[in-house]
C-alpha positions, -999 to +999 in steps of 0.1 A: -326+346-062-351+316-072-351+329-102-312+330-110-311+294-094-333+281-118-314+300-150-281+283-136-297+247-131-309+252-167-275+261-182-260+230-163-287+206-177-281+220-211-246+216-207-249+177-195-276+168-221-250+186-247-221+168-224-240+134-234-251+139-267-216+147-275-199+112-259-230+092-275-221+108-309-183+102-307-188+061-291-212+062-320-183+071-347-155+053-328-181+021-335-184+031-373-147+039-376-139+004-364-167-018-383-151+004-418-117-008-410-129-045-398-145-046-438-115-030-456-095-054-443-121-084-450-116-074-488-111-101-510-080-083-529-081-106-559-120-103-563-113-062-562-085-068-586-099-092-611-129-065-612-108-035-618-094-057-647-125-062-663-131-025-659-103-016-675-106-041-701-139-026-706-134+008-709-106+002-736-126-019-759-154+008-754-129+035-761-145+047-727-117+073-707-120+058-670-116+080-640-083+080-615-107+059-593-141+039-594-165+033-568-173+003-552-210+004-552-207+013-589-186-021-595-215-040-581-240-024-605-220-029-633-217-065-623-179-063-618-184-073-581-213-092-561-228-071-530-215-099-508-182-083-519-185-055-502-200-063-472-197-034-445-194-005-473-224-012-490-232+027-477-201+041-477-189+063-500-158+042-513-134+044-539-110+021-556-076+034-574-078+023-607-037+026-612-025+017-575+014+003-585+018-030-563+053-013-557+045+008-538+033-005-506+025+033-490+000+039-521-033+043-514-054+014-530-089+019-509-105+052-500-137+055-477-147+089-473-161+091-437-187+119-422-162+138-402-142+151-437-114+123-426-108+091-448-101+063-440-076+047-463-067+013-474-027+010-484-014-013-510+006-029-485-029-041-470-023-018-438-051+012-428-047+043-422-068+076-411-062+110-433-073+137-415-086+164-434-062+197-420-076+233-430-050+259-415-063+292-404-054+303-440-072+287-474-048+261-473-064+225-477-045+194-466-046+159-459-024+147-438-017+108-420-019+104-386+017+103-381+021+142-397+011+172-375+025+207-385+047+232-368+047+264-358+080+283-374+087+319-382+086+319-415+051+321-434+051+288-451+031+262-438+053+233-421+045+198-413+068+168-398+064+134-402+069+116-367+103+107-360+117+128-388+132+160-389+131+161-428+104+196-433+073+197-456+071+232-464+039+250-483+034+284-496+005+294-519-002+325-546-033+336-553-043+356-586-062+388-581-064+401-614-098+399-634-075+391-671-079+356-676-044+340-675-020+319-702-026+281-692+004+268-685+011+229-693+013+197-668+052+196-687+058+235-684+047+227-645+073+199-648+099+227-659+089+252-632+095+230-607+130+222-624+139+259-627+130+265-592+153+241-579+181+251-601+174+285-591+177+282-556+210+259-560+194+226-547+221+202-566+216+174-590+184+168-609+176+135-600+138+132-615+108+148-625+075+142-634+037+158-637+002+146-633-033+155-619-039+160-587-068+173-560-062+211-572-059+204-608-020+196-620+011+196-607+048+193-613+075+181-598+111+179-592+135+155-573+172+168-563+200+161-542+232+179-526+261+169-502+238+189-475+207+175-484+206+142-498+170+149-508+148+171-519+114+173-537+098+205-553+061+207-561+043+234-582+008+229-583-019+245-599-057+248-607-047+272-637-055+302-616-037+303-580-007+285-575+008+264-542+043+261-539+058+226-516+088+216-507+101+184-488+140+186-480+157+161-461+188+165-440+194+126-440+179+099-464+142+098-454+127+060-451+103+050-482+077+055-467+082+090-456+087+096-494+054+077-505+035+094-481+047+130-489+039+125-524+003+111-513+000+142-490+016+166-521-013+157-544-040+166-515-031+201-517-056+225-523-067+263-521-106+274-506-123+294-493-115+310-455-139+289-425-141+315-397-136+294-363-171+283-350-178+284-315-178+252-297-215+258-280-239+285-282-265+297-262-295+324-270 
């Protein structure tokens, strides 16, 4: 009986040392999360831009191909910023867009990658916002804002809602099993794939469509509209391999920044491998 007293007691300490190293741990990245959005907002924005000019200035007369985005801490070793600069990201791992369009306020301009697979996110409108880093129990990778959390349906397409808005983000994925390497298939023949697949499935007037790179690898896409649906976007993207299918169809005119956002969340898309649940705690 002593004995099994003493084995309980133990478990219970275990479980309040674990109890407290857990609440130290999260006050510890609640503390972080707040000192990384206290220095994106302390950016000088015309510093960051003047910099990204000379960059780009740079890279042309060097015939240099720049990258969708540059870090920060690389912009102070090039001498494109001073440390002061950055003060507060000095060790984070933070990126700058290199073609953020002042536009578009919902575009992200500033990305800080933090330690829990989250990012916190800059906007070009000078707000900041938290992407969560989403993995479904299938290979499905996603980031989503904090305002977007996915629903359960009946169908076997992944769905997601934007707060307050009944307009559906839908994603479906292929993957390729075979061993034949396959025909590569061109950002503008993604462009037309995505047109096809509209047309196919009677989604109304072709309003726009465009391609570019994205998490994954490419994508295309495809903007319609009917008298039922007064939008709707298609994706096809691909990594030349397996492909994800997405589709965001409104029943009403969604706000801009629904629209920017979807786009932002479109190009996170991406296919890996399976993560088996972990347990919480374990004991041996």
């Amino acid at each position: 009986m002593k004995t099994k007293r003493l084995i309980i007691f133990g478990v219970l300490a275990v479980l309040v040392v674990a109890y407290i190293i857990s609440v130290l741990s999260n006050f510890r990245h609640r503390a972080e999360r707040e000192k990384t959005i206290g220095a994106l907002q302390g950016l000088s924005h015309d510093r960051i831009e003047a910099a990204i000019r000379s960059l780009i200035r740079d890279g042309k007369a060097s015939g240099t191909a720049l990258p969708a985005a540059a870090s920060l801490r690389e912009l102070v070793s090039g001498g494109y910023l001073r440390a002061e600069d950055i003060r507060g990201l000095e060790n984070r791992d933070a990126t700058v867009s290199l073609s953020t369009d002042s536009a578009a306020p919902q575009t992200i301009w500033i990305r800080v990658h933090d330690t829990d697979g989250s990012d916190i996110v800059l906007m070009a409108d000078g707000s900041v916002q938290e992407l969560r880093s989403h993995q479904n129990t299938m290979r499905l990778k996603i980031e989503l804002f904090t305002n977007w959390t996915q629903h359960q349906n009946q169908t076997s397409a992944a769905t997601f809602y934007r707060q307050g808005s009944t307009s559906a983000f839908q994603v479906s994925w292929a993957e390729y099993r075979g061993k034949q390497p396959l025909r590569k298939i061109s950002t503008d023949g993604l462009k037309q794939f995505a047109i096809n697949f509209g047309q196919k499935n009677a989604s109304g007037e072709l309003i726009e469509a465009s391609y570019g790179g994205c998490r994954f690898g490419n994508y295309g896409t495809a903007v319609f509209r009917s008298e039922k649906h007064p939008r709707i976007q298609i994706w096809i993207v691909t990594d030349g391999r397996d492909y994800i299918l997405a589709t965001h169809v409104c029943d009403r005119y969604p706000e801009p920044s629904e629209v920017a956002e979807v786009q932002q969340i479109a190009r996170s898309l991406a296919l890996g491998p399976e993560q088996p649940q972990k347990p919480k705690w374990k004991f041996w």
